[in-house]
Biotite code that builds the C-alpha atoms (Angstrom):
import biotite.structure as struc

atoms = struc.array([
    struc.Atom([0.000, 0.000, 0.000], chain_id="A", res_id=1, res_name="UNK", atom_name="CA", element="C"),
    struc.Atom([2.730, 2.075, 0.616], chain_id="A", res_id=2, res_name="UNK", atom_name="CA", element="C"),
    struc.Atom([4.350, 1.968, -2.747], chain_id="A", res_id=3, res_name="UNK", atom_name="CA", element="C"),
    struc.Atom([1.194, 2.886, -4.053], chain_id="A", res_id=4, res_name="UNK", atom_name="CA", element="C"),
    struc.Atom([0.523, 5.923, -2.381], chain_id="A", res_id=5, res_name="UNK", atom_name="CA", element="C"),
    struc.Atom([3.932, 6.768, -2.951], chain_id="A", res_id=6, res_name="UNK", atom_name="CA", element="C"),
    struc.Atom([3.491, 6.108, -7.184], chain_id="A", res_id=7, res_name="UNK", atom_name="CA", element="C"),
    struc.Atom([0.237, 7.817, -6.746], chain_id="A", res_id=8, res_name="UNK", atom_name="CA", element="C"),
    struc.Atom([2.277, 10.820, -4.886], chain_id="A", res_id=9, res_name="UNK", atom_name="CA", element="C"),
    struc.Atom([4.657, 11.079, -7.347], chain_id="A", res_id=10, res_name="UNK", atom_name="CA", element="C"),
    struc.Atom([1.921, 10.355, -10.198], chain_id="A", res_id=11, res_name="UNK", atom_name="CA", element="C"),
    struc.Atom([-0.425, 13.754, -9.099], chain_id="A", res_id=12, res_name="UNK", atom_name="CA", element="C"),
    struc.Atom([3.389, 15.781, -8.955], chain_id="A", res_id=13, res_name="UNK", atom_name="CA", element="C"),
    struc.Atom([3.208, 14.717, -13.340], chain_id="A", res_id=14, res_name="UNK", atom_name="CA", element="C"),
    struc.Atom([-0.319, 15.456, -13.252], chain_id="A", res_id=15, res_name="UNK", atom_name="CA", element="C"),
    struc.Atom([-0.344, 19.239, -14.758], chain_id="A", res_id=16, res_name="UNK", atom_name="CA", element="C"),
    struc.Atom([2.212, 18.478, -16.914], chain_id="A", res_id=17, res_name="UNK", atom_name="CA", element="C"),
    struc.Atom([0.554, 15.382, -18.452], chain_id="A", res_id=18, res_name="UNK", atom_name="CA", element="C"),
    struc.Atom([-2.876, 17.224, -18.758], chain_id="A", res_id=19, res_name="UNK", atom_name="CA", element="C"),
    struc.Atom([-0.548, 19.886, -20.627], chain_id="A", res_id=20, res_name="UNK", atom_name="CA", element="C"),
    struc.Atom([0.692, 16.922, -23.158], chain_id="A", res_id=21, res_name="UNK", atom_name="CA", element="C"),
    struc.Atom([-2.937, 15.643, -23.798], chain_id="A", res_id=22, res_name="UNK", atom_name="CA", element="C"),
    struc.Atom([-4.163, 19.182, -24.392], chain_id="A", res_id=23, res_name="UNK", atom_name="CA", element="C"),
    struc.Atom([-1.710, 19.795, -26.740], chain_id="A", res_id=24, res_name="UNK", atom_name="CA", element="C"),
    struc.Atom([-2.436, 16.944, -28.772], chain_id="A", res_id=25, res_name="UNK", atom_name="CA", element="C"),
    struc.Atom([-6.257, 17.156, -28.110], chain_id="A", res_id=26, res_name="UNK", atom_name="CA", element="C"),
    struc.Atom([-7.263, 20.665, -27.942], chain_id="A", res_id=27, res_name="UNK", atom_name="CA", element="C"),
    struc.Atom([-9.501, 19.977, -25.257], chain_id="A", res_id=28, res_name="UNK", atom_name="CA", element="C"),
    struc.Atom([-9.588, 19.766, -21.362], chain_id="A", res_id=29, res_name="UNK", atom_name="CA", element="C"),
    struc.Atom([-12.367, 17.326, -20.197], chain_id="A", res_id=30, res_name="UNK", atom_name="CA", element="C"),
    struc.Atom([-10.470, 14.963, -22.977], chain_id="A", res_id=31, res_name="UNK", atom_name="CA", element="C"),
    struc.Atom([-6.961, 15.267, -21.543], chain_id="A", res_id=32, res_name="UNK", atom_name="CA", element="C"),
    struc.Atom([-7.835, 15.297, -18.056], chain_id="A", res_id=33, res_name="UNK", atom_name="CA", element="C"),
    struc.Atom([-9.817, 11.239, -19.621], chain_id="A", res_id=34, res_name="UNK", atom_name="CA", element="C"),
    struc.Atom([-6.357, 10.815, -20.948], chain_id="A", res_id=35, res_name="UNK", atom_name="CA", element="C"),
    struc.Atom([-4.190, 11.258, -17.954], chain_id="A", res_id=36, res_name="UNK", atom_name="CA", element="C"),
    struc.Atom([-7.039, 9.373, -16.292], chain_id="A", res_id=37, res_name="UNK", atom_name="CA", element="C"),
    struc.Atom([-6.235, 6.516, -18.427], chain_id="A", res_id=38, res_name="UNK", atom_name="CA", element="C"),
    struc.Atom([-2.753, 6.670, -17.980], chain_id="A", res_id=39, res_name="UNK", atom_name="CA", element="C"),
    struc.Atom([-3.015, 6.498, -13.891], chain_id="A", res_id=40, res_name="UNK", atom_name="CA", element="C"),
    struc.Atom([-5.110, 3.572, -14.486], chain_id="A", res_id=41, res_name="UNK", atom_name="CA", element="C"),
    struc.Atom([-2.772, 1.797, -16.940], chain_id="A", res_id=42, res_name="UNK", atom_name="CA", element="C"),
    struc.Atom([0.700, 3.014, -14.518], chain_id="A", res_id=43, res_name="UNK", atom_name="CA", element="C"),
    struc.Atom([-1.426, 1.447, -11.648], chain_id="A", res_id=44, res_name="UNK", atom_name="CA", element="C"),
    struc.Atom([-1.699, -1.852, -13.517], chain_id="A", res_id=45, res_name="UNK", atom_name="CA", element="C"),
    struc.Atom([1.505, -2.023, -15.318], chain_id="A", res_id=46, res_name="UNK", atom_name="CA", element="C"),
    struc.Atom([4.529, -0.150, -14.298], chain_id="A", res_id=47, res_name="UNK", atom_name="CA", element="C"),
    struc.Atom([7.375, -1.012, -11.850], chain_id="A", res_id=48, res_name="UNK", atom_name="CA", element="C"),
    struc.Atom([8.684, 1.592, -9.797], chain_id="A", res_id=49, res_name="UNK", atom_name="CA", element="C"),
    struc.Atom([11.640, 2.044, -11.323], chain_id="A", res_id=50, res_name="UNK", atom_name="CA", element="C"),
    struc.Atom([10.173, 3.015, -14.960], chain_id="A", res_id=51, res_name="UNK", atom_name="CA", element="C"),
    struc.Atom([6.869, 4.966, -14.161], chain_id="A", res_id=52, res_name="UNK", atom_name="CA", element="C"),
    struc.Atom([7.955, 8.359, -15.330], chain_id="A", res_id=53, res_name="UNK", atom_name="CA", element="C"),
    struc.Atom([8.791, 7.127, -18.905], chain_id="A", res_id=54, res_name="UNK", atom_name="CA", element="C"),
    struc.Atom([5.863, 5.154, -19.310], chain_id="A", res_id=55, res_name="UNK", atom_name="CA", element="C"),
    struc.Atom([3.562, 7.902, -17.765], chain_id="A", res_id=56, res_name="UNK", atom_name="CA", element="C"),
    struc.Atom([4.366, 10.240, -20.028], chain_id="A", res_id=57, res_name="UNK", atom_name="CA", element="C"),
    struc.Atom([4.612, 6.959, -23.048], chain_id="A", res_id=58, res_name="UNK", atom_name="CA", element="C"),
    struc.Atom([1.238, 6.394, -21.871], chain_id="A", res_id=59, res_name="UNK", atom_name="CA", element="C"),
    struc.Atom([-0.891, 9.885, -22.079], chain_id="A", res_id=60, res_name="UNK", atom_name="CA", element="C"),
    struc.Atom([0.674, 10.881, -25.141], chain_id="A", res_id=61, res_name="UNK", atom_name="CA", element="C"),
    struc.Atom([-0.789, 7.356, -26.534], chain_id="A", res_id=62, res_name="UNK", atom_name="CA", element="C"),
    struc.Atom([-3.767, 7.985, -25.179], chain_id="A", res_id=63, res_name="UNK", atom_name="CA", element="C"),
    struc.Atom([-4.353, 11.115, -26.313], chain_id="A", res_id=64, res_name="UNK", atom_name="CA", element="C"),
    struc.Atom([-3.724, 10.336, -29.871], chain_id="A", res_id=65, res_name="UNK", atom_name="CA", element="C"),
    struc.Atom([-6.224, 7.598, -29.535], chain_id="A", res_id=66, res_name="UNK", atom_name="CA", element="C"),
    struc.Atom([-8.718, 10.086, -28.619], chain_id="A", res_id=67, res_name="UNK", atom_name="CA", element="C"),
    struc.Atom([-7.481, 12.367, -31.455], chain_id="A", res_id=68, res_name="UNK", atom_name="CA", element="C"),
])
């Protein structure tokens, strides 16, 4: 539990700057702040520690061209 309050922690730190990515790419708000809800829920489920800043940002920029 602690390593995932910690990842979470770290995750909401990434947050603004993840919304900023999806926005970017999506030119909307309520879609990027979907997109870096999808990537929290894909970290959650698939990351190790060591690799969840690469991945998080891997992961909303995917997202958000999905969406796109």
């Amino acid at each position: 539990m602690d390593d995932d309050q910690s990842l979470g922690e770290r995750f909401d730190g990434k947050r603004l700057r993840l919304r900023a990515v999806a926005y970017r790419i999506l030119g909307s708000l309520t879609e990027a702040d979907d997109v870096v809800q999808e990537a929290w829920l894909r970290l959650q489920r698939f990351v190790a520690e060591d690799d969840w800043r690469c991945h998080s940002d891997h992961t909303a920029r995917h997202a958000a061209l999905r969406v796109a």
